[in-house]
Phi, psi and omega in degrees: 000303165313308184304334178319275180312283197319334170239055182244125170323349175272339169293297172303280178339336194247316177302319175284321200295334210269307201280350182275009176276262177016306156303312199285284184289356164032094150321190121302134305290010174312337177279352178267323202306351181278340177295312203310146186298171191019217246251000195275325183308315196271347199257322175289325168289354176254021118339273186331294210291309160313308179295330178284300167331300192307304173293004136321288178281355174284331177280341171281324189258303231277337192251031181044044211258348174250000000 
């Protein structure tokens, strides 16, 4: 029944729409996670920014709002 959700298009959509908040708006810490030297600041805050997303949407799907 979870792969089932995890693959109704509305789970992908709300997983992308959440991490492009997420990104957008850089939470506590992403935004410092942006200071780190070279390719790692930009690799690390969408790092981040997909982990905040993610546990977002586990919580959307465990409390069945989708």
């Amino acid at each position: 029944m979870l792969m089932t959700q995890l693959l109704n298009w509305k789970c992908l959509l709300l997983g992308f729409i959440l991490f492009r908040v997420f990104d957008i708006w850089k939470p506590f810490p992403v935004r410092q996670l942006e200071k780190l030297p070279g390719g790692w600041g930009i690799m690390a805050d969408d790092w981040m920014a997909a982990v905040y997303a993610a546990l977002v949407l586990r919580l959307v799907i465990h409390l069945r709002w989708i």
